[in-house]
CHARMM internal coordinates of N, CA and C (Angstrom, degrees):
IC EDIT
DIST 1 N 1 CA 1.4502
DIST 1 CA 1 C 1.5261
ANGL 1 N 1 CA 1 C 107.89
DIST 1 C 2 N 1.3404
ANGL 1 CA 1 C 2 N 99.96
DIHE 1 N 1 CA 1 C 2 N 129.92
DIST 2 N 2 CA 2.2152
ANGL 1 C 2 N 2 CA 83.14
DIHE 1 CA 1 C 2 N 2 CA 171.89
DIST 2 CA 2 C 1.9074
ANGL 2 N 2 CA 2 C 88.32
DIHE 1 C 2 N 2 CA 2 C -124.28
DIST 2 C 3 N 1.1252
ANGL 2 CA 2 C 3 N 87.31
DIHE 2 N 2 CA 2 C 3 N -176.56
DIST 3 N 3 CA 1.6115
ANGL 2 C 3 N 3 CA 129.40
DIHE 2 CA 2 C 3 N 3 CA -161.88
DIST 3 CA 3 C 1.4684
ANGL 3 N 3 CA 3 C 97.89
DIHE 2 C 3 N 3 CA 3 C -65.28
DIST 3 C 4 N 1.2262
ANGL 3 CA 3 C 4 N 97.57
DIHE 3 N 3 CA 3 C 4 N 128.41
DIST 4 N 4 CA 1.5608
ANGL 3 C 4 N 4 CA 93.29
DIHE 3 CA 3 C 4 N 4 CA -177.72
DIST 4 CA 4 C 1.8066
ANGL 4 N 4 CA 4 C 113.73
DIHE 3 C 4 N 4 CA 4 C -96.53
DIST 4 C 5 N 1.0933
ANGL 4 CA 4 C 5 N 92.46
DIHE 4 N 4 CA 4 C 5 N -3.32
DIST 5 N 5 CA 1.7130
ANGL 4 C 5 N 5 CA 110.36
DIHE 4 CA 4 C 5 N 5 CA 161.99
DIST 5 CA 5 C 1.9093
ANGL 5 N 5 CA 5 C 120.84
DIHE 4 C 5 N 5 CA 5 C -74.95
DIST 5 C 6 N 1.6454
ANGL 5 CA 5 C 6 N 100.06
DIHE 5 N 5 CA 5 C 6 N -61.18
DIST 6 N 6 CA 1.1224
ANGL 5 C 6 N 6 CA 88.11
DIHE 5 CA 5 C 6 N 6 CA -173.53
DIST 6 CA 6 C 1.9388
ANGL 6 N 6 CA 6 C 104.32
DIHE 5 C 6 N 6 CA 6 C -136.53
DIST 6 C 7 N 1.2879
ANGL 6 CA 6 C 7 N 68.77
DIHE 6 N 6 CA 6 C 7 N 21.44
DIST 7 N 7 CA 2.1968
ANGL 6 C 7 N 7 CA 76.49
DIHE 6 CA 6 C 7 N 7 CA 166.24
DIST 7 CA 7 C 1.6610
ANGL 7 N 7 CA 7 C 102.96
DIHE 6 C 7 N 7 CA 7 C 73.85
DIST 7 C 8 N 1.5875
ANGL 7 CA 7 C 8 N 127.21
DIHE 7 N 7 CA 7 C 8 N -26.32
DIST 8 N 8 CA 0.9703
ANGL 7 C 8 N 8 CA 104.39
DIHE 7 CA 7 C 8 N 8 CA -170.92
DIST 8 CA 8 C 1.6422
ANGL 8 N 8 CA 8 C 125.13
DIHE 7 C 8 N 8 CA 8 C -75.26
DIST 8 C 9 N 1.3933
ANGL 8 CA 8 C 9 N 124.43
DIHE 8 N 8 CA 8 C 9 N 160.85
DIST 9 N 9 CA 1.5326
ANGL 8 C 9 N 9 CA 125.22
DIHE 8 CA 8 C 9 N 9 CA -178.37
DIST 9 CA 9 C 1.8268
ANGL 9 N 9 CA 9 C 113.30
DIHE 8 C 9 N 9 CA 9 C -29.07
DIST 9 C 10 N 1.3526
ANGL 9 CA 9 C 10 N 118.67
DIHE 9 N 9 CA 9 C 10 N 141.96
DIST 10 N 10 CA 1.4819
ANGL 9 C 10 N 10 CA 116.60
DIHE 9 CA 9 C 10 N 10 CA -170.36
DIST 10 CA 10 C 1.5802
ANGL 10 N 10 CA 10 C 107.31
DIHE 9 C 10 N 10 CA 10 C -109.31
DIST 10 C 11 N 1.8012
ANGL 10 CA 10 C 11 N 91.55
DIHE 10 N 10 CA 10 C 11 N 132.29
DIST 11 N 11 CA 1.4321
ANGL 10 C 11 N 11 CA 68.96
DIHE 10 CA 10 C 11 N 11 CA -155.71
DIST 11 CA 11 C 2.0581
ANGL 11 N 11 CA 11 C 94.11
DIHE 10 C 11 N 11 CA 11 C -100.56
DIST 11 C 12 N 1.5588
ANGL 11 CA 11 C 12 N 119.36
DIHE 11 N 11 CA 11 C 12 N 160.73
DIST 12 N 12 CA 0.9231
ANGL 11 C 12 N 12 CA 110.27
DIHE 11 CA 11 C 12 N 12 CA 177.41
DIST 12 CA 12 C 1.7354
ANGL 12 N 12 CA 12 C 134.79
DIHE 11 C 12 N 12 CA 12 C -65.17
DIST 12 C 13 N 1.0512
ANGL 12 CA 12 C 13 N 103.26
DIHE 12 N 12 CA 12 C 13 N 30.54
DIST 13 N 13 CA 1.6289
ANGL 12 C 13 N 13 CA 99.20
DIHE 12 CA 12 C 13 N 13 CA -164.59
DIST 13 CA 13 C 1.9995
ANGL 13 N 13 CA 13 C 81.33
DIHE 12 C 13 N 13 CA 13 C -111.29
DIST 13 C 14 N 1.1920
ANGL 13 CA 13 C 14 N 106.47
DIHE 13 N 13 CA 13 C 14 N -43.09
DIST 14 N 14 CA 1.4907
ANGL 13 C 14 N 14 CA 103.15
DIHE 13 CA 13 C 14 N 14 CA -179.51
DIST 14 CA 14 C 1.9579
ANGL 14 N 14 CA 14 C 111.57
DIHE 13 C 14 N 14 CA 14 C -133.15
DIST 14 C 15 N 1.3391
ANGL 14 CA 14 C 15 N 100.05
DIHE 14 N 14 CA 14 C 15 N 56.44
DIST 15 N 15 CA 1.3839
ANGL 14 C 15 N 15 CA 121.33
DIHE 14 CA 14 C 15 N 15 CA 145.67
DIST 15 CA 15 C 1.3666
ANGL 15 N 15 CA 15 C 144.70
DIHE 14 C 15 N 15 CA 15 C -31.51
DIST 15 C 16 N 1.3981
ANGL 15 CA 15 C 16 N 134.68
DIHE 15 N 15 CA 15 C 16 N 77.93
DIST 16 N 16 CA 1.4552
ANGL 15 C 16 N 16 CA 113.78
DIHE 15 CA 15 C 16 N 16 CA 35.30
DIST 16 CA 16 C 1.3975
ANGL 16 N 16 CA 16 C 139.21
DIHE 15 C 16 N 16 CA 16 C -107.44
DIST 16 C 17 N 1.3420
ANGL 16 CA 16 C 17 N 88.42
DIHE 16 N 16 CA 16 C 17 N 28.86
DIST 17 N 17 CA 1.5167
ANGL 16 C 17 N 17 CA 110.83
DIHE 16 CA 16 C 17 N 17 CA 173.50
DIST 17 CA 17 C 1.0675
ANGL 17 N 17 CA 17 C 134.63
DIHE 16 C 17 N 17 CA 17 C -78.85
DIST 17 C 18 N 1.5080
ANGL 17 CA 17 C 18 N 143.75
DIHE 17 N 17 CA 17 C 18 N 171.69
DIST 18 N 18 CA 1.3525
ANGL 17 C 18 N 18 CA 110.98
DIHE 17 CA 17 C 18 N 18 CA 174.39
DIST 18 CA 18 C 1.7916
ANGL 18 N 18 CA 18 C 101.81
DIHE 17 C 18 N 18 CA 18 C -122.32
DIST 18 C 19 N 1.2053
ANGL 18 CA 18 C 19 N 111.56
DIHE 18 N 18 CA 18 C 19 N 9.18
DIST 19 N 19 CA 1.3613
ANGL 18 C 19 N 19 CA 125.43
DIHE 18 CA 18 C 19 N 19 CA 163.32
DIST 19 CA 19 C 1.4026
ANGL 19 N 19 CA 19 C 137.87
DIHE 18 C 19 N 19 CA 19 C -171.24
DIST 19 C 20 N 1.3838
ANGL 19 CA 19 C 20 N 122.71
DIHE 19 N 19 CA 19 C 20 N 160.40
DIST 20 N 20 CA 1.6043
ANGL 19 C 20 N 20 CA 121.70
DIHE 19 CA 19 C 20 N 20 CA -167.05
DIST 20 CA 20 C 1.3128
ANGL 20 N 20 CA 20 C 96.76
DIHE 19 C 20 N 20 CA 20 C -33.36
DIST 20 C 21 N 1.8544
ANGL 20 CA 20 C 21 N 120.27
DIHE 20 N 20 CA 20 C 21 N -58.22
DIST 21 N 21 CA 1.3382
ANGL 20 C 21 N 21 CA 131.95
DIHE 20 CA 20 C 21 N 21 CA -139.60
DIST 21 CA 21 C 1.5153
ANGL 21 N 21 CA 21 C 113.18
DIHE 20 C 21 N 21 CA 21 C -67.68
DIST 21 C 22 N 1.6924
ANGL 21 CA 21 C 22 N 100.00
DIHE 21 N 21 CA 21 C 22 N -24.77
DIST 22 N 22 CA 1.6853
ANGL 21 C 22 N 22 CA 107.66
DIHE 21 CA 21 C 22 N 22 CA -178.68
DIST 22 CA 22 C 1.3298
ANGL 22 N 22 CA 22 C 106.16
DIHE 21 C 22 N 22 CA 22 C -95.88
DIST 22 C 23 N 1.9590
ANGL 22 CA 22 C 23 N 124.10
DIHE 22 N 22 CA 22 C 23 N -25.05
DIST 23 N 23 CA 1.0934
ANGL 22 C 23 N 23 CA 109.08
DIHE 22 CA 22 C 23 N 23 CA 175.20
DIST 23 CA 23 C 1.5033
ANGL 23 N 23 CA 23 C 121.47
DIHE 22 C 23 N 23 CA 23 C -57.93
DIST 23 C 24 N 1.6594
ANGL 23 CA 23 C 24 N 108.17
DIHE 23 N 23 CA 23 C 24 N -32.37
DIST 24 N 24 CA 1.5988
ANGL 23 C 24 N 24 CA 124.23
DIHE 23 CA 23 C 24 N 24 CA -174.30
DIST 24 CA 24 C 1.8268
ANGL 24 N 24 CA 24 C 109.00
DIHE 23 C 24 N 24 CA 24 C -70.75
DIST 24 C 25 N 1.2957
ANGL 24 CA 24 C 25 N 95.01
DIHE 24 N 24 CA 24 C 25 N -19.94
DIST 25 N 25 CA 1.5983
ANGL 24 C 25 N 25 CA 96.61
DIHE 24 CA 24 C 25 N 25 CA 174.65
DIST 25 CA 25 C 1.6781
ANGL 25 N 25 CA 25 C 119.35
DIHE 24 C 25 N 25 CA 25 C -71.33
DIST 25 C 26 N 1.4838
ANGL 25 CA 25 C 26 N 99.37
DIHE 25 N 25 CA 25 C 26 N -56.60
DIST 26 N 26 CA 1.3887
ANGL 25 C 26 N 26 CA 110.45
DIHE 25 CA 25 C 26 N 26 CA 167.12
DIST 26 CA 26 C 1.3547
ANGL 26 N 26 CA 26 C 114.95
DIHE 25 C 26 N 26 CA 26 C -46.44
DIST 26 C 27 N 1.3463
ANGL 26 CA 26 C 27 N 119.40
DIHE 26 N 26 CA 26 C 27 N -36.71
DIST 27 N 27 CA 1.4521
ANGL 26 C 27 N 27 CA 110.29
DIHE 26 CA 26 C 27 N 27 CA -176.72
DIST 27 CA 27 C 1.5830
ANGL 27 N 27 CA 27 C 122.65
DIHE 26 C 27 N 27 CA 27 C -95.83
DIST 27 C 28 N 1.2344
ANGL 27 CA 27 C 28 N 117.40
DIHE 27 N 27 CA 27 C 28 N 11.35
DIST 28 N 28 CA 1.3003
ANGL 27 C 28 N 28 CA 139.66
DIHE 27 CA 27 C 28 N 28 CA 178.07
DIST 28 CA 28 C 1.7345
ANGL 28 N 28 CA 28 C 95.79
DIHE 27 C 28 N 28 CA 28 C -99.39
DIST 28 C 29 N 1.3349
ANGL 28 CA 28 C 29 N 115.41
DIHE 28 N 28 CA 28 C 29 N -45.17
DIST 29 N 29 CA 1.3326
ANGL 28 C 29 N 29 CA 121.32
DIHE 28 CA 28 C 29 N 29 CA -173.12
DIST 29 CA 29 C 2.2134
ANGL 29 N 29 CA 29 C 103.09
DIHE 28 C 29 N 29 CA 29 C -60.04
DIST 29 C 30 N 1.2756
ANGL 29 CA 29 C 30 N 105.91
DIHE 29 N 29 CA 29 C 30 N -42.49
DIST 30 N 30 CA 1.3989
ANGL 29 C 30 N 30 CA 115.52
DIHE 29 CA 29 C 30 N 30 CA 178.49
DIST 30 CA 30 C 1.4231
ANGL 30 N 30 CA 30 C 117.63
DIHE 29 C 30 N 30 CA 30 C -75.53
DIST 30 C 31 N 1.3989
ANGL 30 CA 30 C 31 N 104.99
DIHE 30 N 30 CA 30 C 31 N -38.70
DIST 31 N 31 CA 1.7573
ANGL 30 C 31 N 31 CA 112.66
DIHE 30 CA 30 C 31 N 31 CA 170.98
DIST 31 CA 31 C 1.7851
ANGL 31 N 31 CA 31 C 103.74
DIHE 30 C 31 N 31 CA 31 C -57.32
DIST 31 C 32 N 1.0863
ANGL 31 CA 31 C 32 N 110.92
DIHE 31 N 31 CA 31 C 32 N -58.01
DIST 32 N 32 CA 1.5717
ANGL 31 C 32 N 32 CA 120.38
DIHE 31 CA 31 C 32 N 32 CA -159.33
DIST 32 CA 32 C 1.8101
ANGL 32 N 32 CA 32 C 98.93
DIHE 31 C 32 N 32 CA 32 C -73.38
DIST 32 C 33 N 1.0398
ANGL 32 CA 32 C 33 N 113.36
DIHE 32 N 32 CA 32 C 33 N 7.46
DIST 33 N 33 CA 1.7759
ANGL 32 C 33 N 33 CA 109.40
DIHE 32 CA 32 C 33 N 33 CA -177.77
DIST 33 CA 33 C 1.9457
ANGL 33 N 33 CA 33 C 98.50
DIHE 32 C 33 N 33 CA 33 C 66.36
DIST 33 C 34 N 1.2420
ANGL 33 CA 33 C 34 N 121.53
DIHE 33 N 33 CA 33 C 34 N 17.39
DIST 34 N 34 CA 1.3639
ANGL 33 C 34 N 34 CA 97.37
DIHE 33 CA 33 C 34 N 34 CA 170.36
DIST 34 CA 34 C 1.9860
ANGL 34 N 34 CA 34 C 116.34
DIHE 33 C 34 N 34 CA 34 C -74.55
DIST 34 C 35 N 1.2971
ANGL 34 CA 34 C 35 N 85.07
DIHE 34 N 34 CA 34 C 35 N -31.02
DIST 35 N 35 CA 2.1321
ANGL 34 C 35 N 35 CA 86.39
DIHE 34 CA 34 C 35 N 35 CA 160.99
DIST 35 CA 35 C 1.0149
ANGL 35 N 35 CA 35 C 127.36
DIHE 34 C 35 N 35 CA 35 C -85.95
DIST 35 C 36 N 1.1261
ANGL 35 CA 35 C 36 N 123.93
DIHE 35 N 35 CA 35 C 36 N 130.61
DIST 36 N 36 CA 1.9028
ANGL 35 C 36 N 36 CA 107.91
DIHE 35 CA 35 C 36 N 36 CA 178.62
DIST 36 CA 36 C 1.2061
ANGL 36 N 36 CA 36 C 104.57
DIHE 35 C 36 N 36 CA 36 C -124.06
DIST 36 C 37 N 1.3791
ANGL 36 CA 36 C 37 N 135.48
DIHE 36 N 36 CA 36 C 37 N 144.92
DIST 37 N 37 CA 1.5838
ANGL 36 C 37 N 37 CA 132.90
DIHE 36 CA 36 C 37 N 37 CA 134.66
DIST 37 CA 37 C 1.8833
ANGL 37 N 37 CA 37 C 114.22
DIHE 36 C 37 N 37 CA 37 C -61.95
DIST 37 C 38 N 1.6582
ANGL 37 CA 37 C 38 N 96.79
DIHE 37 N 37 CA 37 C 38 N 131.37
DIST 38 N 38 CA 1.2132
ANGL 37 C 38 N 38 CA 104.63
DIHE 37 CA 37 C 38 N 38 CA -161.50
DIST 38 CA 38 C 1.8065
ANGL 38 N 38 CA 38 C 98.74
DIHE 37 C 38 N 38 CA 38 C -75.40
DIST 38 C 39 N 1.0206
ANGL 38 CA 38 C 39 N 131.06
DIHE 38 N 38 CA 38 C 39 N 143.41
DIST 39 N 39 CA 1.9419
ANGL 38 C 39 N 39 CA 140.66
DIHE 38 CA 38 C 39 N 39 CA 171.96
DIST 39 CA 39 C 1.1231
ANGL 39 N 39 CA 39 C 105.35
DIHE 38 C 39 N 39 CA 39 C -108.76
DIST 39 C 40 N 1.2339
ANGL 39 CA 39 C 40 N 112.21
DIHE 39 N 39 CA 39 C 40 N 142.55
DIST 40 N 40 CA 1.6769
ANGL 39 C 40 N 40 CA 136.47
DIHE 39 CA 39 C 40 N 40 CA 141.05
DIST 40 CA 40 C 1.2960
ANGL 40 N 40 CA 40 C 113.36
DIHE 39 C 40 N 40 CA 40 C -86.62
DIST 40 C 41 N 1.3514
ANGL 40 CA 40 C 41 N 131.45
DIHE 40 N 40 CA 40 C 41 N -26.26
DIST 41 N 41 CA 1.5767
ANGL 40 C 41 N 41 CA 124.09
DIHE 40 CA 40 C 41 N 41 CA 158.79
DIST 41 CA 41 C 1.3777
ANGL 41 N 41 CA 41 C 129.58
DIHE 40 C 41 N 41 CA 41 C -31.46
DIST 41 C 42 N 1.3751
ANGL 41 CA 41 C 42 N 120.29
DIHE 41 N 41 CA 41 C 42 N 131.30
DIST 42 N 42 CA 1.3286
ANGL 41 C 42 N 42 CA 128.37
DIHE 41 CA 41 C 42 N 42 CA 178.70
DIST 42 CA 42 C 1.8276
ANGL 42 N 42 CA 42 C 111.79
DIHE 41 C 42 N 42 CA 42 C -55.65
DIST 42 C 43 N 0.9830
ANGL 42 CA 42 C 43 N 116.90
DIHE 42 N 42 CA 42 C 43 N 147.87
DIST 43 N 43 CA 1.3132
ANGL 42 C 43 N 43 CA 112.67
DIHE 42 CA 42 C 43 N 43 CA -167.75
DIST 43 CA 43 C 1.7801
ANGL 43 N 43 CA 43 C 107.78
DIHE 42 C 43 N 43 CA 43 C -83.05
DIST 43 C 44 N 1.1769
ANGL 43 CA 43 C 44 N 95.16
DIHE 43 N 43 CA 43 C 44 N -28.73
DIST 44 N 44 CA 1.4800
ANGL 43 C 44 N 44 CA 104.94
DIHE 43 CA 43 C 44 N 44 CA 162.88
DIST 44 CA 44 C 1.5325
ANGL 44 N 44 CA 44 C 134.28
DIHE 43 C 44 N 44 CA 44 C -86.12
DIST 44 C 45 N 1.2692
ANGL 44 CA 44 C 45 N 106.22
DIHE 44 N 44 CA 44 C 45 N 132.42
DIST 45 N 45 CA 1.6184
ANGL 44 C 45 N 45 CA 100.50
DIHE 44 CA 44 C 45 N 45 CA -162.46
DIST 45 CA 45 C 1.4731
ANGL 45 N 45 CA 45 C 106.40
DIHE 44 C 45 N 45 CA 45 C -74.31
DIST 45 C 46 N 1.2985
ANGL 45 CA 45 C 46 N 136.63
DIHE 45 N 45 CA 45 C 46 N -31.73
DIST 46 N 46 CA 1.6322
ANGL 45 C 46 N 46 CA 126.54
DIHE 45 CA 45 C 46 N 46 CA -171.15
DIST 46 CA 46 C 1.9819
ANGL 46 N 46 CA 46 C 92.89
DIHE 45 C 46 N 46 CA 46 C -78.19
DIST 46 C 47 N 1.7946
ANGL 46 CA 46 C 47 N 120.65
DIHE 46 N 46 CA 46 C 47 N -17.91
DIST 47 N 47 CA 1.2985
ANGL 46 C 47 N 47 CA 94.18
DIHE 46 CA 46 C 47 N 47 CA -170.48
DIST 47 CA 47 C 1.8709
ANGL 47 N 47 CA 47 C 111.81
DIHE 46 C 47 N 47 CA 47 C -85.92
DIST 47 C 48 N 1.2930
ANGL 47 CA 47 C 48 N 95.18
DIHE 47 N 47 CA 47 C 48 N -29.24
DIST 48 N 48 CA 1.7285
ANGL 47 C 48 N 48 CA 119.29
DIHE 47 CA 47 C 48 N 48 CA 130.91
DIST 48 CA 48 C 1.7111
ANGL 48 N 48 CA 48 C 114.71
DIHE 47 C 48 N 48 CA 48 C 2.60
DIST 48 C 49 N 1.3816
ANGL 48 CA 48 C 49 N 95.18
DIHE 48 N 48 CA 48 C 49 N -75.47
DIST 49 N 49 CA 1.3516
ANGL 48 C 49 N 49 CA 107.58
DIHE 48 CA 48 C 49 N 49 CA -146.25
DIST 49 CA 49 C 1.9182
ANGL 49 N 49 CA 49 C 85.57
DIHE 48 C 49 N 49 CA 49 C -88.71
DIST 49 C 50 N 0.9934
ANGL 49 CA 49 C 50 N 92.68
DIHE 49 N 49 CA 49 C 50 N -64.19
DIST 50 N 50 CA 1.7281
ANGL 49 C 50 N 50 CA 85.87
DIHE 49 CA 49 C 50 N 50 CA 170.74
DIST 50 CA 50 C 1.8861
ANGL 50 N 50 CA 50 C 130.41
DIHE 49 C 50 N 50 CA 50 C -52.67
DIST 50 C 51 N 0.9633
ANGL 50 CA 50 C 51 N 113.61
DIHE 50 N 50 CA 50 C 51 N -20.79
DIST 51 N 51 CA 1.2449
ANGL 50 C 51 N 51 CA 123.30
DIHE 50 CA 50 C 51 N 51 CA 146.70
DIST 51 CA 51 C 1.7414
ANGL 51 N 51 CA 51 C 118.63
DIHE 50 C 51 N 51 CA 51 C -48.16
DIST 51 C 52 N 1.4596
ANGL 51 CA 51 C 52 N 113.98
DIHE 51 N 51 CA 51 C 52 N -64.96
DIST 52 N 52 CA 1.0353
ANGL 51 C 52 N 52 CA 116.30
DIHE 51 CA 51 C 52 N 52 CA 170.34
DIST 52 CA 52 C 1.5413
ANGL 52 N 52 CA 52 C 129.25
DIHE 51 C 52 N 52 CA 52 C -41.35
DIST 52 C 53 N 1.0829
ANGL 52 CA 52 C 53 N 124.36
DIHE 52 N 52 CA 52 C 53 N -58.78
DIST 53 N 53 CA 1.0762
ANGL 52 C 53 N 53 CA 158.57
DIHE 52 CA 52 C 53 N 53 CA 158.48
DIST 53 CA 53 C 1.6874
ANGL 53 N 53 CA 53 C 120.54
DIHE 52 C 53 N 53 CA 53 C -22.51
DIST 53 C 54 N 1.4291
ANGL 53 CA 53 C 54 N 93.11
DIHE 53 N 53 CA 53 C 54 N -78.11
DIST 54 N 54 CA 1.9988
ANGL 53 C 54 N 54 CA 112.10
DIHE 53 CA 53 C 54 N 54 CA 152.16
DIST 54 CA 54 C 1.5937
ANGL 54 N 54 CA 54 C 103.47
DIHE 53 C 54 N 54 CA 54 C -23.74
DIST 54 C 55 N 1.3886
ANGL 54 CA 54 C 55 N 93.08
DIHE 54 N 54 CA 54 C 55 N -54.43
DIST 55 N 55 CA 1.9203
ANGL 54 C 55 N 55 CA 97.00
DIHE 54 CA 54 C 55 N 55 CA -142.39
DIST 55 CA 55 C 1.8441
ANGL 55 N 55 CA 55 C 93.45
DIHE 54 C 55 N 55 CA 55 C -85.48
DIST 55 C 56 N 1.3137
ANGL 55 CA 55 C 56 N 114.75
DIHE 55 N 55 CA 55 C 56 N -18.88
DIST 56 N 56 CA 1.6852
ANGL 55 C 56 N 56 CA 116.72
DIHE 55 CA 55 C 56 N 56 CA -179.25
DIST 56 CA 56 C 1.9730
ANGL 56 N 56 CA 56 C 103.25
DIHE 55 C 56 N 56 CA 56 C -84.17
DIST 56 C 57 N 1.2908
ANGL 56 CA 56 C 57 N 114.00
DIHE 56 N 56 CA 56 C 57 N -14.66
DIST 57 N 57 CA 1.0715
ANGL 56 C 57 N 57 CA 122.83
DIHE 56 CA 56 C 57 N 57 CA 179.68
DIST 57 CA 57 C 1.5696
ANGL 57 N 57 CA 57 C 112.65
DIHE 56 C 57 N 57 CA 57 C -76.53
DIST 57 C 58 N 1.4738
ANGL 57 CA 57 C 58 N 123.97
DIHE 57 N 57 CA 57 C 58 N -24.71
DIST 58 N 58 CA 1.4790
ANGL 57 C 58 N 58 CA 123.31
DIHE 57 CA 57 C 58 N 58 CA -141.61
DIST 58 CA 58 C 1.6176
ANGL 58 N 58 CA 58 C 80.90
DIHE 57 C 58 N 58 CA 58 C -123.86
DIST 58 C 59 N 1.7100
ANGL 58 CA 58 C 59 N 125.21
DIHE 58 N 58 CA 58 C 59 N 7.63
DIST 59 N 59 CA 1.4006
ANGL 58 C 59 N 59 CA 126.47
DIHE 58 CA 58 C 59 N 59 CA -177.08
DIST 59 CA 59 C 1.6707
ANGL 59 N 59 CA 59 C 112.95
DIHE 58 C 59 N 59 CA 59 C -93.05
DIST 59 C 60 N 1.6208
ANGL 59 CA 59 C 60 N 141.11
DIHE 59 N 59 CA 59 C 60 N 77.71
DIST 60 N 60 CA 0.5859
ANGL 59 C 60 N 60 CA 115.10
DIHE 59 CA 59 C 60 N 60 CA 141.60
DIST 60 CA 60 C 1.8739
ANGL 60 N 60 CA 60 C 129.73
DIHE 59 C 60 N 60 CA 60 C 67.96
DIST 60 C 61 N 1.0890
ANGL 60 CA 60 C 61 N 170.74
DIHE 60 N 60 CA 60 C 61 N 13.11
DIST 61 N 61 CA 0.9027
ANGL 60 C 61 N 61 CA 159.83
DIHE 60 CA 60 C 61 N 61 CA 170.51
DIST 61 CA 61 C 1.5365
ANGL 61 N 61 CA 61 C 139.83
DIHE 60 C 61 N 61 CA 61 C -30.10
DIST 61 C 62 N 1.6754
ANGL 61 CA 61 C 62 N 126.46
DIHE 61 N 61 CA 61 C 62 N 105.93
DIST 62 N 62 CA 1.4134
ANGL 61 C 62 N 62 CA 124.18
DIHE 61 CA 61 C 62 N 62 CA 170.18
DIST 62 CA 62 C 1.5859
ANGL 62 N 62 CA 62 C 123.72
DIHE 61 C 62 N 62 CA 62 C -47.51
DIST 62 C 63 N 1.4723
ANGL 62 CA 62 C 63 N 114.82
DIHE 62 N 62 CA 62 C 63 N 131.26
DIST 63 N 63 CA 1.3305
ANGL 62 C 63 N 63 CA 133.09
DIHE 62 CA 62 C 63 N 63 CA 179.57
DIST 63 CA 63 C 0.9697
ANGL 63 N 63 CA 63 C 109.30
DIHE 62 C 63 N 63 CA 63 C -109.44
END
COOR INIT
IC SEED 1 N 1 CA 1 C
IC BUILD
């Protein structure tokens, strides 16, 4: 496995990294929003909330 920072061999003490310095990179990269998880969420929270809502409406209900 190598480093997905800087390609070199990973070493097991900081897996899959191959050191503190790249693990601290990667995690600077996630702090700073340079990674994102991609959303389908409305960017707005009330359109958000109405989204929710819609979709709890179109569920079926026990009698």
């Amino acid at each position: 496995m190598t480093c997905p920072i800087c390609k070199r061999k990973a070493d097991p003490a900081y897996r899959p990294f191959c050191s503190k310095r790249c693990a601290d990179v990667d995690l600077a990269h996630w702090l700073s929003g340079s990674y994102a998880v991609p959303s389908q969420d409305p960017d707005d929270i009330e359109a958000a909330i109405d989204a929710i809502e819609e979709a709890l409406q179109d569920i079926p209900r026990k009698q």
